[in-house]
C-alpha positions as a Markdown table, in Angstrom:
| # | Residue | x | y | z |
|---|---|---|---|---|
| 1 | Unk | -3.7 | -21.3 | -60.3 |
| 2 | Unk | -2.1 | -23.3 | -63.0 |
| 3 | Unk | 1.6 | -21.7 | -61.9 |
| 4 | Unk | 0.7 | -22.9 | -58.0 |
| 5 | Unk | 0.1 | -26.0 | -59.4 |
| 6 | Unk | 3.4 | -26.4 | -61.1 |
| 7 | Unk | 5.0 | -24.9 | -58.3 |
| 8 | Unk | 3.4 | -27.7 | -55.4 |
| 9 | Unk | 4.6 | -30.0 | -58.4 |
| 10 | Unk | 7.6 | -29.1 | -58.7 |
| 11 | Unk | 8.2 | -28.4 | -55.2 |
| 12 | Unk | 7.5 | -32.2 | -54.4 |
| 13 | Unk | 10.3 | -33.5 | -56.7 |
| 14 | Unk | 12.6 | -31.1 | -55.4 |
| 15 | Unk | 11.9 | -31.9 | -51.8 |
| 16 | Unk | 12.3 | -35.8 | -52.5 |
| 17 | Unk | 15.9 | -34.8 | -54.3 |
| 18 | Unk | 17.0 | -33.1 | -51.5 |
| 19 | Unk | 16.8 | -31.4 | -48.3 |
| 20 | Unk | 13.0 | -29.4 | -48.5 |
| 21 | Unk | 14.7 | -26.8 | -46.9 |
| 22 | Unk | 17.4 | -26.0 | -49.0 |
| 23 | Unk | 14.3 | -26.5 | -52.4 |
| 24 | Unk | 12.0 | -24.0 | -50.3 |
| 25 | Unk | 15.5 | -21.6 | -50.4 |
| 26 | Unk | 16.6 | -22.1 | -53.4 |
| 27 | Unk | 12.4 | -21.7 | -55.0 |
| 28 | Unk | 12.1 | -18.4 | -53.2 |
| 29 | Unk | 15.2 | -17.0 | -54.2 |
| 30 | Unk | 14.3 | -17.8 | -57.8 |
| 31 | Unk | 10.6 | -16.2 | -57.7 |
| 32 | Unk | 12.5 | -13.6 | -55.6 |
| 33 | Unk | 14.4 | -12.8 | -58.7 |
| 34 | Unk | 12.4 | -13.1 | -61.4 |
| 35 | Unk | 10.0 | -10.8 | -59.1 |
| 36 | Unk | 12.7 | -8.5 | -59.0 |
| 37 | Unk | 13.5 | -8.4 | -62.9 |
| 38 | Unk | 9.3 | -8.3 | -63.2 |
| 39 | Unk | 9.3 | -5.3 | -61.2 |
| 40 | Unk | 12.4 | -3.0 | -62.7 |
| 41 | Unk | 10.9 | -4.2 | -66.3 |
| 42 | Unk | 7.3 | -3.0 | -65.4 |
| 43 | Unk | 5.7 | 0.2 | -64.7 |
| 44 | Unk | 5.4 | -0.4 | -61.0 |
| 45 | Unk | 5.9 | 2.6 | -58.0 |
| 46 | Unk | 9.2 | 2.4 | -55.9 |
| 47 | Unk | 7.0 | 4.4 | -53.3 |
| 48 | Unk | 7.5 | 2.9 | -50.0 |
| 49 | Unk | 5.5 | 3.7 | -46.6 |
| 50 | Unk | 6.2 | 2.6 | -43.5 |
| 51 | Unk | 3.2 | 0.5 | -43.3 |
| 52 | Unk | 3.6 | -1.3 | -46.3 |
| 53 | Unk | 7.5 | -2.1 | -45.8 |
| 54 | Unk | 6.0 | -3.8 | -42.5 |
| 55 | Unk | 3.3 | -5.4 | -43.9 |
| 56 | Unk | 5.2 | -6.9 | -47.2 |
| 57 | Unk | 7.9 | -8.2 | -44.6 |
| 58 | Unk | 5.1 | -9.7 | -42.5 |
| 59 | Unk | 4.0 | -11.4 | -45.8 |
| 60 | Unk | 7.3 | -12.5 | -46.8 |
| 61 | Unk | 7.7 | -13.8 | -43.0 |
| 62 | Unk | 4.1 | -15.9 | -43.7 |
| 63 | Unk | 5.3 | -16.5 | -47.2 |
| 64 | Unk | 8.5 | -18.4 | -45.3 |
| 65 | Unk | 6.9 | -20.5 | -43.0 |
| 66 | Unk | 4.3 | -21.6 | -45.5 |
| 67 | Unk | 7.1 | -22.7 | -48.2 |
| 68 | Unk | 9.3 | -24.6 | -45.8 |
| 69 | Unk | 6.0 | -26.5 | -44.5 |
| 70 | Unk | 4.5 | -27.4 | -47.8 |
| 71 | Unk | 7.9 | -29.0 | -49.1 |
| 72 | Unk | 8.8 | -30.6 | -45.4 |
| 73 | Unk | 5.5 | -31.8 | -45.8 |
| 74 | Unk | 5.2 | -33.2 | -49.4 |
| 75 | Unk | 8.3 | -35.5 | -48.3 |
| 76 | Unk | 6.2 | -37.5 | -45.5 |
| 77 | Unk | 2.8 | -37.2 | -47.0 |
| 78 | Unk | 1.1 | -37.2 | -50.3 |
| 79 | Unk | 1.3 | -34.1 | -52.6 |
| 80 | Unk | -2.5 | -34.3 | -53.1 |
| 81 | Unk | -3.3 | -33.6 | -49.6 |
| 82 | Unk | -0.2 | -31.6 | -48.6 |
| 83 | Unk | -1.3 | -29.1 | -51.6 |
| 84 | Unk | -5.1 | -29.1 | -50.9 |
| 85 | Unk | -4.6 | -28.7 | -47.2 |
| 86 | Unk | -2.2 | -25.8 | -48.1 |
| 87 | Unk | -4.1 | -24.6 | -51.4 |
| 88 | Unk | -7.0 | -23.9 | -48.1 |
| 89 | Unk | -4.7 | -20.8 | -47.0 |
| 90 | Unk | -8.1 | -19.1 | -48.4 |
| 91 | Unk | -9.8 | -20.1 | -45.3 |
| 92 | Unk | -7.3 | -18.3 | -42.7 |
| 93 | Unk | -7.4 | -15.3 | -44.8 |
| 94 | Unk | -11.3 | -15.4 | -45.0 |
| 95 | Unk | -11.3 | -16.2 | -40.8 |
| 96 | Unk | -8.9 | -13.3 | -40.0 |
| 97 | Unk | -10.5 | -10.8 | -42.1 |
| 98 | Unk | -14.1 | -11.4 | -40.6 |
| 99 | Unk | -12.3 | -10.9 | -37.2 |
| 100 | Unk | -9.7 | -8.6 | -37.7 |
| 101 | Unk | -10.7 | -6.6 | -40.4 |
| 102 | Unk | -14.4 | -6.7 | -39.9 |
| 103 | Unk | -15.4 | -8.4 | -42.5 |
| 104 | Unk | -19.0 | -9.2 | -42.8 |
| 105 | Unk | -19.9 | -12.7 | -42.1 |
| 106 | Unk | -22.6 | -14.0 | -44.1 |
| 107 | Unk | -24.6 | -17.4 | -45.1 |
| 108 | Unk | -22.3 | -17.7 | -48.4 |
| 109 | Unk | -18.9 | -17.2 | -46.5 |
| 110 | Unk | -19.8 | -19.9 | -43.9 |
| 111 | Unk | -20.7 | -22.6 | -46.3 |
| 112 | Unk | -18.7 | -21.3 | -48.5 |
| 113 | Unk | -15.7 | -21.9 | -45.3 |
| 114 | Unk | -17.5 | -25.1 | -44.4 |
| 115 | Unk | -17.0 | -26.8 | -47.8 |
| 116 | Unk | -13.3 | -26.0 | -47.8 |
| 117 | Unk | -12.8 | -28.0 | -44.7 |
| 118 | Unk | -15.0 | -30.7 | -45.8 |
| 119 | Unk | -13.1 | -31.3 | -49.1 |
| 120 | Unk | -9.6 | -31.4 | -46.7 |
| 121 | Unk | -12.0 | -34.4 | -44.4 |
| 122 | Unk | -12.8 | -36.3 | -48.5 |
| 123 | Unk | -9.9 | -35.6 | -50.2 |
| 124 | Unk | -7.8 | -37.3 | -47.1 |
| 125 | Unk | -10.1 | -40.5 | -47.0 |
């Protein structure tokens, strides 16, 4: 959580230096990277299914759209609420799972779900 913050941080000044699209580029192809170099220096499996190539790509497709809108977005709002409104991607995941996955839905997740969107309502008062 402390990296995100940096990264929301960093992503601000960035985006205020120049075009937000070319600082959501040029971010993602430095995590892209240093993943890499993380990756080849680690112990992890080079084992690829079908349905994980897809669903990684999918990721990297949400992963995309979400970078480009946080650092448009920190250049015509506040970095406060574009990075708690965007820290809430928590939410969707939590939403889709219940109805996708199946998920159980209990008392815990709704409030749990309901205070989320109430500290986007404070937080942007």
């Amino acid at each position: 959580m402390i990296a995100w913050g940096f990264w929301i941080l960093f992503g601000d000044v960035a985006s205020n230096a120049m075009d937000p699209k070319l600082a959501a580029f040029i971010s993602y192809v430095t995590a892209a990277v240093l993943t890499g170099i993380y990756v080849l220096v680690s112990d992890a499996s080079f084992a690829v299914t079908n349905r994980g190539l897809l669903f990684a790509a999918a990721a990297g497709l949400a992963a995309a759209i979400g970078v480009v809108s946080t650092f448009i977005g920190v250049t015509v709002g506040p970095t406060s609420i574009v990075a708690t409104i965007g820290g809430l991607y928590f939410v969707t995941a939590a939403v889709i799972s219940i109805v996708v996955l199946g998920e159980p839905l209990g008392a815990t997740k709704v409030a749990g779900i309901g205070l989320a969107v109430a500290a986007i309502v404070l937080i942007n008062q």
